[in-house]
C-alpha positions in Angstrom: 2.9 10.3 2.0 2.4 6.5 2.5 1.7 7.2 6.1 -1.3 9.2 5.4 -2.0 7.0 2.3 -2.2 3.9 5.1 -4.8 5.7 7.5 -7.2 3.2 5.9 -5.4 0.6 7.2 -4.4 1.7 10.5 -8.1 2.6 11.5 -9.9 -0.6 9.9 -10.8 -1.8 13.5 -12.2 2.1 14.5 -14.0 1.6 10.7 -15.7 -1.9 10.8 -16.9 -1.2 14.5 -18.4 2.3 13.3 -20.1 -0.1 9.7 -21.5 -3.2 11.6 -24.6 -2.2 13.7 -25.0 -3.7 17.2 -27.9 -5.7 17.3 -30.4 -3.3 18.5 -29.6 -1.5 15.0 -29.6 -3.8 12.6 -33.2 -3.1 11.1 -32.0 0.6 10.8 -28.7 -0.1 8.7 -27.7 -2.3 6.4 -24.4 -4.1 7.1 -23.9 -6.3 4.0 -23.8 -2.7 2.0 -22.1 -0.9 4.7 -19.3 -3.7 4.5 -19.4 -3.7 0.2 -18.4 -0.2 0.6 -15.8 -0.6 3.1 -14.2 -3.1 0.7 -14.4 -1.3 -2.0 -13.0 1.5 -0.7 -9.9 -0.7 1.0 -9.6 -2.0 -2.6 -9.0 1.0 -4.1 -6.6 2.7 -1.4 -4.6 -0.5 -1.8 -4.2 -0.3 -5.3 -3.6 3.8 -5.3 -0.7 3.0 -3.0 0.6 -0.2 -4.2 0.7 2.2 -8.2 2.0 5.3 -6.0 5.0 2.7 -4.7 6.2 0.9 -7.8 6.2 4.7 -9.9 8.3 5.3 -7.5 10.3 2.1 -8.0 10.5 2.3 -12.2 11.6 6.2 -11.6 14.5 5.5 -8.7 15.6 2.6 -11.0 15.9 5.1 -14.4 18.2 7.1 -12.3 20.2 4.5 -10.9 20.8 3.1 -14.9 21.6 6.7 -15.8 24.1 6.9 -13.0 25.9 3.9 -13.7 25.8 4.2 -17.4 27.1 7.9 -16.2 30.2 6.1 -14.3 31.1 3.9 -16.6 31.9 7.0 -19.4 33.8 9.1 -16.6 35.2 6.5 -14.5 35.2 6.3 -10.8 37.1 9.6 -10.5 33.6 11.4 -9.6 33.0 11.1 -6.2 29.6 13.4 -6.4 28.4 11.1 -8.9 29.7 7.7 -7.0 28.0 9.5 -3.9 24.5 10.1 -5.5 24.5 6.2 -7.2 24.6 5.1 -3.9 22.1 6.9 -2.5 19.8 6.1 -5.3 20.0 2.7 -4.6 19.7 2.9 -1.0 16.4 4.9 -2.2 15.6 2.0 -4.5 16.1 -1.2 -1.7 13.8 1.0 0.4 11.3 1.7 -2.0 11.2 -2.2 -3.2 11.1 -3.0 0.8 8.2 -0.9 1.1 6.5 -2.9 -1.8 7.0 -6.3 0.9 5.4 -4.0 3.6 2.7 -2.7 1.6 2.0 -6.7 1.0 1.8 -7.6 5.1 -0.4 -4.2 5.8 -2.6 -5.5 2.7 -2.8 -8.7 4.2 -3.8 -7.9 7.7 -6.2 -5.5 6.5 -8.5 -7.7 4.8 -8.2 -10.5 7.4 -9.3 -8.5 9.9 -12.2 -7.0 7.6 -12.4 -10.1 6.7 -13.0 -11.6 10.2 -16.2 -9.1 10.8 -17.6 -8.9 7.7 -17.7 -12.4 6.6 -21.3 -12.8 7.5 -22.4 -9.8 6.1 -20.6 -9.4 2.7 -18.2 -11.6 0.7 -16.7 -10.5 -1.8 -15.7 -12.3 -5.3 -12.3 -12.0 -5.1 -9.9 -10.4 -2.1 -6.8 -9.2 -3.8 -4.2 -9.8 -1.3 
């Protein structure tokens, strides 16, 4: 899911060299718009993703305080339950590693948007 959530990110160079006209077509596109919308729409696949990840975060962590609250009344004589607590937070360090990633994809993104449209269109605030 996140892979196909991070297409945005992964094809910004393809995407700011298919918004900024060349010279000779300048007069027949706009860039500073072309780059607005570009933002805004990195803007909001950042913030779909970074909501999709920590849901995902709050949820994995409910289990993992029901599995331990769980252990604690039946003792470590459950090995199915011992097993799942484990994998659900082996799920969680993931998910909150993810949450770093997302944060270094985030930031290269909008530096290299940056980079191009920076004559064209800044804007007010780059959430990062």
């Amino acid at each position: 899911m996140l892979r196909r959530m991070r297409q945005i990110d992964d094809k910004i160079i393809y995407m700011l060299n298919t918004t900024i006209p060349t010279e000779s077509f300048k007069g027949q596109m706009d860039p500073t718009t072309q780059c607005k919308d570009l933002f805004q729409q990195i803007e909001s696949e950042h913030k779909q993703r970074t909501q999709a990840i920590t849901r995902c975060v709050d949820i994995t962590k409910q289990k993992v305080i029901q599995l331990k609250d769980l252990r604690e009344k039946n003792g470590n004589e459950n090995p199915t339950l011992i097993k799942n607590l484990r994998n659900e937070q082996t799920k969680l360090r993931l998910l909150q590693s993810e949450l770093n990633i997302e944060e270094v994809v985030k930031k290269r993104t909008i530096q290299v948007y940056y980079e191009r449209c920076r004559g064209f269109y800044k804007p007010l605030r780059i959430s990062t």
